[in-house]
C-alpha positions in Angstrom: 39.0 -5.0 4.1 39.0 -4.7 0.7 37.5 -1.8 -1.7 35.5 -4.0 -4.8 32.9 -3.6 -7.3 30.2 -5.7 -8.0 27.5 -6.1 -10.5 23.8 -6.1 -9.2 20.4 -6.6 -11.7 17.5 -4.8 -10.0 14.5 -7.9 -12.0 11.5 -7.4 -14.2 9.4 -8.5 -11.3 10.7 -5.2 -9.3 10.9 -2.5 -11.7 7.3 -3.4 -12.9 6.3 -2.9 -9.1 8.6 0.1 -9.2 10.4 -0.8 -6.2 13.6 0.3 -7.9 14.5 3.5 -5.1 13.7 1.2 -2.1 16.2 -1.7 -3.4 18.6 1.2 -3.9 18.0 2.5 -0.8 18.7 -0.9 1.3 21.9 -1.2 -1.2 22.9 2.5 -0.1 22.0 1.9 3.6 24.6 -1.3 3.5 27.2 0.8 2.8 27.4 0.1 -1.1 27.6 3.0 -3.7 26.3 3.2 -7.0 28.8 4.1 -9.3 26.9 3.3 -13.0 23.4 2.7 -13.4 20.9 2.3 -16.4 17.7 0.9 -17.1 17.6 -1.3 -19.9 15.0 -3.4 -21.8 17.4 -6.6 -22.4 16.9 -8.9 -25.5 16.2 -12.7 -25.8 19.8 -12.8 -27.0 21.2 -10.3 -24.5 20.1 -12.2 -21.3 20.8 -15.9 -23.1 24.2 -14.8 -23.8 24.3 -13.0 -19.7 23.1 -16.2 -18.1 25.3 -18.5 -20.9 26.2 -20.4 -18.2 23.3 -21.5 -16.6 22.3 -23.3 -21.1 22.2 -26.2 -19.3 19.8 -26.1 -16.7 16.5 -26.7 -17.2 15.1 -23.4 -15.9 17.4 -21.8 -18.2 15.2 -20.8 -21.0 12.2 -19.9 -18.5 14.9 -17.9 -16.9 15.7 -15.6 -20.4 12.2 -15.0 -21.1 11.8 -13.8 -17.6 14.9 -11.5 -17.9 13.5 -10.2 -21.4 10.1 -9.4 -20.2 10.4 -6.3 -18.8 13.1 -3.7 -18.4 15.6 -4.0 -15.6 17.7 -1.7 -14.0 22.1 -2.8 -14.5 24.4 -1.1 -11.9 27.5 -1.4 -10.6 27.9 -0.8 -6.8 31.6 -0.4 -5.1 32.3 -0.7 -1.5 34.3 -2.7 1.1 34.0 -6.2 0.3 30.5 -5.3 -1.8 30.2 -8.8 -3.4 29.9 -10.2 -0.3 27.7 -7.3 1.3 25.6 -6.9 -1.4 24.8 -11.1 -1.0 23.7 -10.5 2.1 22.0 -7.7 1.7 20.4 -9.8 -1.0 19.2 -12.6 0.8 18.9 -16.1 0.1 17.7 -16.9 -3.1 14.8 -18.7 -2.5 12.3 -15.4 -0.5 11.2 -18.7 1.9 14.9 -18.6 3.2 16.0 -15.2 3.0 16.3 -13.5 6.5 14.0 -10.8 7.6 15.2 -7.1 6.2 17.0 -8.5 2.9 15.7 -7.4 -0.2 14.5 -11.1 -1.1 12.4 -11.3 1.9 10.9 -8.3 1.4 10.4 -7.9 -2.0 10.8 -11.6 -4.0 7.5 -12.7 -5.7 9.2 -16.1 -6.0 12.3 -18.3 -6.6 12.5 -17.4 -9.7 10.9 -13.7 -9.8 13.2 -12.6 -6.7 13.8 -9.2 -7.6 17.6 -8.8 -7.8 21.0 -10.3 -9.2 23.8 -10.1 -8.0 27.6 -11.3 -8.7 29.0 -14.2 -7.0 32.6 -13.7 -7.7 35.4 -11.3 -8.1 35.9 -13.2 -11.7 32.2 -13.0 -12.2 31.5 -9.4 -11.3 34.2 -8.3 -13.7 32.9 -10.1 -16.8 29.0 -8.5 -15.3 30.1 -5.0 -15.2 31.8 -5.8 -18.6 28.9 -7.3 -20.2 27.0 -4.0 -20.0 29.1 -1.0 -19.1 32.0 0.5 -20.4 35.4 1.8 -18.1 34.2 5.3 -19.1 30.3 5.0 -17.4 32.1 3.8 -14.0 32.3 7.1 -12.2 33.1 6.1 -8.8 
């Protein structure tokens, strides 16, 4: 197994029910550690230019007004295989589909206001953790 970082996004819809310790708490119980964290109120701009690729989808700009709405909490989480563990611990994206004990099921208002992010990719997490940390605020 392999030792990796990922990039998680804790969503408006959970910091404004301040579920923020009990996501980090399932992430921590998984095996993940946090190794940079900040709470951040992102811009318009800031989460148009973060979900870039999703411009042309039609949820799109529903999806950056969303992200601007409220502040969310950007962290960086490091543990073996921790993309992959941190999906799962996830859950599906839709909250109808995610199984019982994942953060989605517990926690996601809807498909769209589900509470968490999380990279996809090796590729992706990299650009992620990029996008709003610098090599000097990873202290693993």
């Amino acid at each position: 197994m392999a030792l990796e970082r990922t990039f998680s996004i804790i969503k408006p819809d959970a910091t404004r029910r301040n579920l923020t310790g009990k996501i980090n708490a399932k992430l921590e119980e998984a095996g993940l550690r946090i190794i940079a964290q900040k709470r951040i109120k992102m811009t318009k701009e800031q989460a148009g230019k973060f979900y870039e690729v999703h411009k042309d989808r039609p949820f799109y700009d529903e999806l950056c007004e969303f992200m601007s709405s409220a502040p969310v909490v950007v962290q960086v989480l490091e543990g073996e295989n921790a993309i992959a563990k941190n999906r799962e611990v996830m859950g599906a994206t839709n909250p109808a589909d995610a199984a019982p004990g994942t953060i989605r099921a517990e926690f996601a208002e809807s498909v769209g206001e589900n509470s968490v992010h999380g990279s996809d990719a090796p590729e992706t997490a990299a650009v992620e953790i990029a996008y709003f940390f610098s090599g000097t605020e990873l202290v693993g």
